[in-house]
N, C-alpha and C positions, 0 to 999 in steps of 0.2 A: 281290544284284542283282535277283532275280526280283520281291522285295518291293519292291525301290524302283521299278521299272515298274510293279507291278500300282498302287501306290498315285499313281505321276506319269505315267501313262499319257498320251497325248492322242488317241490313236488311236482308244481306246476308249470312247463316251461310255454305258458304260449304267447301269440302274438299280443296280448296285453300288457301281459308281464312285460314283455322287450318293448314296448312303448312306453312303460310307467317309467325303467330303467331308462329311455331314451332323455325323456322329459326329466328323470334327476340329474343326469348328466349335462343337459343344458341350464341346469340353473347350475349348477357346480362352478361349468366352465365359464358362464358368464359373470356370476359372482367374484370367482378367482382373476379375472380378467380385468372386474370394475380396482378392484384393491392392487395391482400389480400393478394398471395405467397411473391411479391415483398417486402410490408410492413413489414412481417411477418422475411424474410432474413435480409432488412434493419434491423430490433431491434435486431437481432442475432450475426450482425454484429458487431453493435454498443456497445449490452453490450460483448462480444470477446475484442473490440480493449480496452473499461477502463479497464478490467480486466488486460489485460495486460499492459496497462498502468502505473497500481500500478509497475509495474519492470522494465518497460521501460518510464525510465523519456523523457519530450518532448528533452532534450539535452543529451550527452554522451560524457566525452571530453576523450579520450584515447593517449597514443603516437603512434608516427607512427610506433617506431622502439623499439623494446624491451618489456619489461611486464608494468616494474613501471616507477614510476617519483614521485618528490620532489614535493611538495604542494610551499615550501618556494621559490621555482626556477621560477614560474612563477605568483608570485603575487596573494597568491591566495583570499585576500584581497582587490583585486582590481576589483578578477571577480566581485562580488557581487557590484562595482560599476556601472555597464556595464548597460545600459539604458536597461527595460523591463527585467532584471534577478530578481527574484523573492529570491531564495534560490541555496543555492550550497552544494552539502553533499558530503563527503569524501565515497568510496568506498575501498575494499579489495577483492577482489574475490579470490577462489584457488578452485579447486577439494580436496575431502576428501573424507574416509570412517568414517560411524558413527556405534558404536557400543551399544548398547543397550539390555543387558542380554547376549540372544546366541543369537541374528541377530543382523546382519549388512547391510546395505546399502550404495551404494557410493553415493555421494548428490554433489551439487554446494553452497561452504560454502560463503556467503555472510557476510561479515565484515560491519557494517555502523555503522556514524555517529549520533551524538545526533538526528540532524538536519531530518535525513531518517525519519520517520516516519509519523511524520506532513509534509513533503514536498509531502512522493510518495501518503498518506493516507492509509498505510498496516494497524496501528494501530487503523482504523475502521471497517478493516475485521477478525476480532480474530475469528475465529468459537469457540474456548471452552479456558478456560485460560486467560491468558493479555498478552497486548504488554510488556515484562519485559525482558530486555539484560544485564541488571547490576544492582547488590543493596549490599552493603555493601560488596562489594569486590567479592561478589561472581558470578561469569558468568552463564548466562541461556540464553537456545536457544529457537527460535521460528522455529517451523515444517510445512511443508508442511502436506497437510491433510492426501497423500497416503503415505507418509513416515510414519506417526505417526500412521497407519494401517498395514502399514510393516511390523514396529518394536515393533507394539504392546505399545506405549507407552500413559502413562497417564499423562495429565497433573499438576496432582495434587500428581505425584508420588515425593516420596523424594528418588529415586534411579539414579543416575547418568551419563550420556551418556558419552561414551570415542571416542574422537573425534581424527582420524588418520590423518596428514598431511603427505607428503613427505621431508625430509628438502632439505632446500634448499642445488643449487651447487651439487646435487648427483642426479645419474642415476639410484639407486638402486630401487626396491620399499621395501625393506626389512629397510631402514633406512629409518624411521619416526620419525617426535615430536608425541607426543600425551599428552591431556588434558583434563578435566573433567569441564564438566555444566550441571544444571540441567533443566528440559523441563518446560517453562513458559508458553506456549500455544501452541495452533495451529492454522494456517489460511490456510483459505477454497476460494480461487480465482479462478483457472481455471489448470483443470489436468496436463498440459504441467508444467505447472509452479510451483503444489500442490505435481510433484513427484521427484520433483528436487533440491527445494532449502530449506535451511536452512538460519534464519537470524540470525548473531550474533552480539556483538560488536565490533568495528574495532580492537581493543586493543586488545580482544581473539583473533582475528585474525592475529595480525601483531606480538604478542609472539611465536606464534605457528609458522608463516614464518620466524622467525626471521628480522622483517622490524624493519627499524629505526621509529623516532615517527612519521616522518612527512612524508612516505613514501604510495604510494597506488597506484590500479591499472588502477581508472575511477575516474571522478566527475560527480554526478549527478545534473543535472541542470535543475530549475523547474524556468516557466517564470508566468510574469504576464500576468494578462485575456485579458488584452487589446495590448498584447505584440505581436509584429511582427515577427514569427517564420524566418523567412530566414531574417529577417534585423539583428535581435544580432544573429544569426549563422553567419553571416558574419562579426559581428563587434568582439565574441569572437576568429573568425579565425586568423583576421586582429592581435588581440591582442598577440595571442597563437603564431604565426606562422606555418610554415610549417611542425616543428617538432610535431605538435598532427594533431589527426582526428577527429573531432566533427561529431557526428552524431543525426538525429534529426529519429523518431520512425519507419519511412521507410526505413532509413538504418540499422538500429538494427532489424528489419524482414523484410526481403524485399523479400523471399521466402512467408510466411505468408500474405501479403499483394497480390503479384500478384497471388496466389492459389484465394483468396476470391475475388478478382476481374473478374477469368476468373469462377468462378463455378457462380457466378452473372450473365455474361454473358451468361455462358450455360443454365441456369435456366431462362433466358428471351428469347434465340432462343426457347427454349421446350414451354414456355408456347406462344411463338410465332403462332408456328406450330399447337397449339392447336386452338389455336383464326382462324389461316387458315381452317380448319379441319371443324370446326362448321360453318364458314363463307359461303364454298359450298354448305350447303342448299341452299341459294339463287339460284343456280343454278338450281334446280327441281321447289323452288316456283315461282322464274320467269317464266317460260318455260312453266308451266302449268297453269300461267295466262294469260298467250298468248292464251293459246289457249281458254281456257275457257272464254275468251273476245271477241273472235274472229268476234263476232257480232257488239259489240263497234266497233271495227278495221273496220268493212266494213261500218259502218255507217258516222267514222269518217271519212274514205275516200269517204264515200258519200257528204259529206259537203266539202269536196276540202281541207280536212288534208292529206297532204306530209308524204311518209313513211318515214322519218328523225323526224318529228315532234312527231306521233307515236312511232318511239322508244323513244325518250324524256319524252312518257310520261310511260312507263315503267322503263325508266331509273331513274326518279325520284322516282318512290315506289322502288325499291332498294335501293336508298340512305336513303330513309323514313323511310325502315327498318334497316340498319345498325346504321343510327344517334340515331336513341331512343334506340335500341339496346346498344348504345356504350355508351351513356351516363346516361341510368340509368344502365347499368355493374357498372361507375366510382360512381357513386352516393349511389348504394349499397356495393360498396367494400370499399368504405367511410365509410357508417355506420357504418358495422361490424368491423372495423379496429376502430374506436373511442367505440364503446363497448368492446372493447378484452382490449385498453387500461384503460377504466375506470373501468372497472368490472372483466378484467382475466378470462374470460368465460374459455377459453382453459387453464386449469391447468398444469403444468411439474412437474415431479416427488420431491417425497417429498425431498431430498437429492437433491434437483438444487438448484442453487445460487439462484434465483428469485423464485415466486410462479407459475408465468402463463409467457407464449407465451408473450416474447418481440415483439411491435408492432413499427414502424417509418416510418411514412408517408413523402415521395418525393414528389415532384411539379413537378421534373422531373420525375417521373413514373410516375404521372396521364397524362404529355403531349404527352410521349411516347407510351404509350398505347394507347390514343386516335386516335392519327397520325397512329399507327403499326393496329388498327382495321381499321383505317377509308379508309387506301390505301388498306388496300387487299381486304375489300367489293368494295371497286370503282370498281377494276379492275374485280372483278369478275361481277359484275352486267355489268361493261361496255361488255367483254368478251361477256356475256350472250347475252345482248339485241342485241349487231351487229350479232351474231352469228344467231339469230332466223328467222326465216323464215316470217316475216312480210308478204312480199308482195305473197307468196304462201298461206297463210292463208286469204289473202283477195280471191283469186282467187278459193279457196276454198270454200269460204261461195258464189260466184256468183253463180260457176256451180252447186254446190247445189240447191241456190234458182230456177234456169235455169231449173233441172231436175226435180223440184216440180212445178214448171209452164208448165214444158210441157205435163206431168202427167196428172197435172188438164187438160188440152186444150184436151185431147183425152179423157177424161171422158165426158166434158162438148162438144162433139161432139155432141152426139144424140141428143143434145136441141138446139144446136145455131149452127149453119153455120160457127161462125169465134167466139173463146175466145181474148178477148183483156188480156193483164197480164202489170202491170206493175213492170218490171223489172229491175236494173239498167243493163248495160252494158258496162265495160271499160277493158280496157288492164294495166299490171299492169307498165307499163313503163308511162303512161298517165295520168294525173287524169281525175278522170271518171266524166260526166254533171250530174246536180242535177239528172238527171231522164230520162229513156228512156224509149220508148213505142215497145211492141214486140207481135205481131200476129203471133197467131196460124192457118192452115188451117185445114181442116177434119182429113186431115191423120195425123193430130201432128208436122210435120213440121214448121221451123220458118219461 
């Protein structure tokens, strides 16, 4: 009760008061600050990993040993019977140089299957052009974005790209196939990905290696929604054997993955230390409520309150101010994280994939944060309150009131013979009696 007055006081407007308020207001803003940054990483996060998703299908069946392998040699008819497989799409991959006028660039030439497009969903990110890899016999490539800024190419050009392989069984680089298609669009996903690769058809692609028909280098494997990722990795393993490697999106980047994991974590120690930083306010507004109370304190020890029980109750307006503190922080970095996402207040540049500021709100950030404010105010408040000089603050306001009684008692000499005062008088080891009675004589002595 004493705590929750001293901190919602209105009677009281002083320089305490505006310091307890300062110190709620920095936990507020630094709390609503940790959940806004947090949200703000999580949606950055999340549109990174689908973007790369479009190329990194949930499965990846490769061999152990060697480049290719036979579609016909491991049933590939049987994948797609495999409980929770959704789709299976033949791959080709190879390095190449592409040619286009007078530049060139070396690219990652992607070979796929009909199947590729509706499974990974590339053929919903066309930035300019179509999805189009074959039409009447004639092969067209789909471009990354900074490739097709490279090479300066149009999509809507009728001049022709000459696409360099190495052939196969040779160490040369001077002995290459090469082949001609024309540029059917370009897709705009995520720069890693936008400066590297080219998608073709598998067929341009397995001419150009010279592969058999049923020859390639991955399958792509895309599951159902309801599908158990490590249950069919383990039952296509079972199937496949030992001779392939199936990987599921964490082993296809698994540098990518732990980078964003641990810049997560550094970016919640910082916004940690921030939350500490604001938090030692409380250290000066406690400290100077002590003393500014000091009168409370001797009163309350008038009435036979224990200096344990006095700091109990400073120790509670420290918690008083860190709980509201903490949780209107979480209540406003709420709101503004549900406005960023229905409104995109915070716009990104005109050329990003999205319009605004990806927003994704955790259940685990808002409990983390709560717990990560709520222990380092304890500790500092508790810090605070045993650290303060309680029982010298009493013993302070005594000899005070002691020196203004004896004061008077030698002024009021010329009129009275003896000043009665009533004073209390205790030790601070003792609790002190409702009341003590102390006479003055002529000379001021007790």
């Amino acid at each position: 009760m004493l705590a929750r007055r001293y901190l919602f006081s209105r009677n009281q407007k002083t320089v305490v008061n505006v310091i307890s308020w300062i110190s709620l207001i920095g936990i507020t803003v630094s709390t609503m600050a940790m959940i806004v940054v947090l949200s703000v990483y999580n949606g950055i996060g999340e549109l990174t990993q689908t973007l790369f998703n479009v190329f990194d299908s949930e499965l990846v069946v490769k061999p152990a040993q060697g480049k290719t392998f036979h579609i016909s040699d491991i049933g590939y008819d049987d994948l797609q019977n495999v409980s929770g497989v959704d789709q299976v799409s033949a791959i080709v991959e190879e390095n190449a140089l592409i040619r286009y006028g007078k530049s060139d660039v070396i690219v990652t030439l992607r070979g796929v299957d009909k199947n590729y497009g509706s499974a990974s969903g590339i053929d919903t990110l066309v930035a300019e052009g179509s999805y189009l890899l074959k039409e009447d016999g004639v092969n067209y490539l789909l471009v990354g974005w900074t490739i097709m800024a490279n090479l300066g190419v149009n999509s809507m050009s009728n001049i022709p790209m000459t696409v360099y392989i190495p052939k196969r069984g040779t160490t040369s680089v001077l002995s290459v196939d090469s082949a001609f298609a024309f540029p059917s669009g370009t897709f705009r996903i995520q720069e890693e990905i936008d400066k590297k690769y080219v998608i073709a058809d598998i067929d341009f692609v397995r001419n150009l290696m010279s592969y058999e028909s049923d020859e390639v280098t991955a399958l792509a494997i895309t599951l159902n929604d309801d599908a158990d990722l490590e249950k069919v990795k383990a039952l296509l393993q079972a199937k496949l054997g030992d001779g392939f490697t199936i990987n599921d999106r964490y082993d296809q980047n698994p540098l990518y993955y732990k980078v964003f994991r641990s810049e997560r974590l550094g970016v919640f120690l910082v916004l940690t230390l921030i939350v500490l930083i604001a938090s030692l306010n409380l250290i000066a507004s406690l400290s100077l409520l002590i003393i500014n109370k000091r009168k409370d304190i001797h009163t309350l020890r008038t009435l036979g309150l224990s200096t344990p029980h006095i700091r109990k109750v400073f120790f509670t307006e420290g918690i008083l101010i860190a709980l509201v503190g903490v949780v209107s922080g979480l209540v406003l970095g709420a709101v503004i994280c549900l406005l960023q996402q229905k409104y995109g207040i915070v716009k990104l540049g005109a050329n990003a994939v999205v319009p605004a500021f990806p927003v994704a709100m955790r259940a685990i950030d808002f409990i983390a944060t709560f717990l990560i404010v709520t222990v380092i105010s304890t500790l500092i408040v508790l810090f605070t309150v045993r650290r303060a000089k309680i029982g010298m603050v009493v013993l302070l306001v005594v000899a005070l009131a002691l020196g203004s009684c004896s004061r008077k008692g030698i002024h009021m000499s010329k009129h009275r013979k003896s000043r009665r005062c009533n004073c209390p008088t205790f030790t601070q080891s003792d609790p002190p009696p409702q009341s003590s009675t102390v006479y003055y004589d002529e000379g001021g002595s007790v």
